[in-house]
C-alpha positions in Angstrom: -38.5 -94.3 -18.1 -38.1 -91.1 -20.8 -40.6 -90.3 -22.8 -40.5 -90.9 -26.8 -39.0 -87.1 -27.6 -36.4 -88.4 -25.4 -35.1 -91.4 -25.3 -37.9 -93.9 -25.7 -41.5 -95.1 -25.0 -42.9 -96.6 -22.2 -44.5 -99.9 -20.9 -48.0 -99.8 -19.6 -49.3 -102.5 -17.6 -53.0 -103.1 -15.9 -52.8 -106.3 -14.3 -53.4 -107.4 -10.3 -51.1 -105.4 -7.2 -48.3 -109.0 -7.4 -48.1 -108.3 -11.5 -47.8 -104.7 -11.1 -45.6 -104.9 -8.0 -43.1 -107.0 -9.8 -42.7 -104.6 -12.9 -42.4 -101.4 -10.8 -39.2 -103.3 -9.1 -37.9 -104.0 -12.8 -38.2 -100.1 -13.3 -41.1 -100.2 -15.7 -43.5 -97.6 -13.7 -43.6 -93.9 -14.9 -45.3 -91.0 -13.1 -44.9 -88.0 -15.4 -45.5 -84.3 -14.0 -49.0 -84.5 -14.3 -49.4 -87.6 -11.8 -50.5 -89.8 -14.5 -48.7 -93.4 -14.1 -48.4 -95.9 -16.7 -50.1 -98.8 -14.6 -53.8 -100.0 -13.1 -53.5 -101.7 -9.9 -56.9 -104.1 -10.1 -58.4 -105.1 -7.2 -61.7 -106.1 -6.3 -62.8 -102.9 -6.1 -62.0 -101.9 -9.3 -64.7 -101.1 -11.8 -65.2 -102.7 -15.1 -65.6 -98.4 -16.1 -61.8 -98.0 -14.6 -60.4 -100.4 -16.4 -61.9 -99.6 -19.6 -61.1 -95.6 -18.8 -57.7 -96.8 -18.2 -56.9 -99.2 -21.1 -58.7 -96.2 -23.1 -56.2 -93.6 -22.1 -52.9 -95.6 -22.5 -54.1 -96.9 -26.1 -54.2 -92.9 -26.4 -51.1 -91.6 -25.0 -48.0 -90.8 -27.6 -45.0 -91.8 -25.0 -46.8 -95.7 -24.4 -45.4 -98.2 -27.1 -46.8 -101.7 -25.5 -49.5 -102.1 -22.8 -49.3 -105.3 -21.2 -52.7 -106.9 -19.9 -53.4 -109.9 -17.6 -55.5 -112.0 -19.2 -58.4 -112.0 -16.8 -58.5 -108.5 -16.6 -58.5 -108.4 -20.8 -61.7 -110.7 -20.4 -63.4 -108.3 -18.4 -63.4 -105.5 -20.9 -62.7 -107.1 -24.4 -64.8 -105.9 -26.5 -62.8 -102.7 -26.0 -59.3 -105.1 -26.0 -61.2 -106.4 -29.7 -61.9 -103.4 -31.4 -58.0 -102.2 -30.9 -56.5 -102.1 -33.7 -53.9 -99.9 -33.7 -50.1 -101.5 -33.9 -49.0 -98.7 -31.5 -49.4 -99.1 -28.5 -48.9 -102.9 -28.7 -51.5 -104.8 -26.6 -50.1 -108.1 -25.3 -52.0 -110.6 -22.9 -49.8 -111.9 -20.1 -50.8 -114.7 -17.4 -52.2 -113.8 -13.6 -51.1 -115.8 -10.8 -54.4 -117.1 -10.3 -55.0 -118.4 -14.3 -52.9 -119.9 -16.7 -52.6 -118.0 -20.3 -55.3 -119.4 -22.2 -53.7 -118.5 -26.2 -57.4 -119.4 -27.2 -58.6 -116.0 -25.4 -56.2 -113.6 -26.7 -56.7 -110.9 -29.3 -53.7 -110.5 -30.9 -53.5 -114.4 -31.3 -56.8 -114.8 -32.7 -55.8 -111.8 -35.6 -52.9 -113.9 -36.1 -54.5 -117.1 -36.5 -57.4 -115.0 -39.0 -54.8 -113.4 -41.1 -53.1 -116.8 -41.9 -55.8 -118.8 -42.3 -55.8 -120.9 -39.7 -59.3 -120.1 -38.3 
């Protein structure tokens, strides 16, 4: 993928190794020069401290326009996935292969659901 000076912005995604596996065979991963990728494989190895480094540095970067996020993996860190506020990057909740998408649990719903009056 370019980058934004170029000819666009990339998709991040932090998700489980099947979730990230199929988006790096749709062309979605980036490695730029200085070895940093646009994607978390999470295992269960993987710290709660990764993740939130992670989701962190991708909210941060210039050249990342959406970060996608399985849902379980949101849970684990979301008071960080709460306080992000930012329309840029985009921050969307997607489903795992072991949960179904709960719309109850995710942020950007919930904003919605707060700005219109429906909570």
């Amino acid at each position: 993928m370019a980058r934004i000076d170029q000819e666009g912005s990339l998709v991040a995604v932090i998700a489980d190794e099947d979730t990230i596996t199929g988006f790096l065979l749709a062309g979605v991963g980036d490695v730029d020069i200085r070895k940093r990728s646009n994607f978390l494989v999470v295992d269960s190895k993987t710290t709660v401290r990764t993740i939130e480094a992670s989701f962190k540095d991708f909210t941060n970067r210039e050249d990342i326009a959406i970060i996608l996020i399985s849902q379980p993996i949101a849970n684990m860190i979301r008071h960080v996935v709460a306080n992000h506020n930012k329309p840029v990057p985009a921050l969307l909740e997607i489903p795992s292969k072991d949960s179904p998408y709960d719309p109850n649990q995710d942020s950007l719903l919930t904003r919605v659901k707060h700005l219109l009056g429906l909570v």
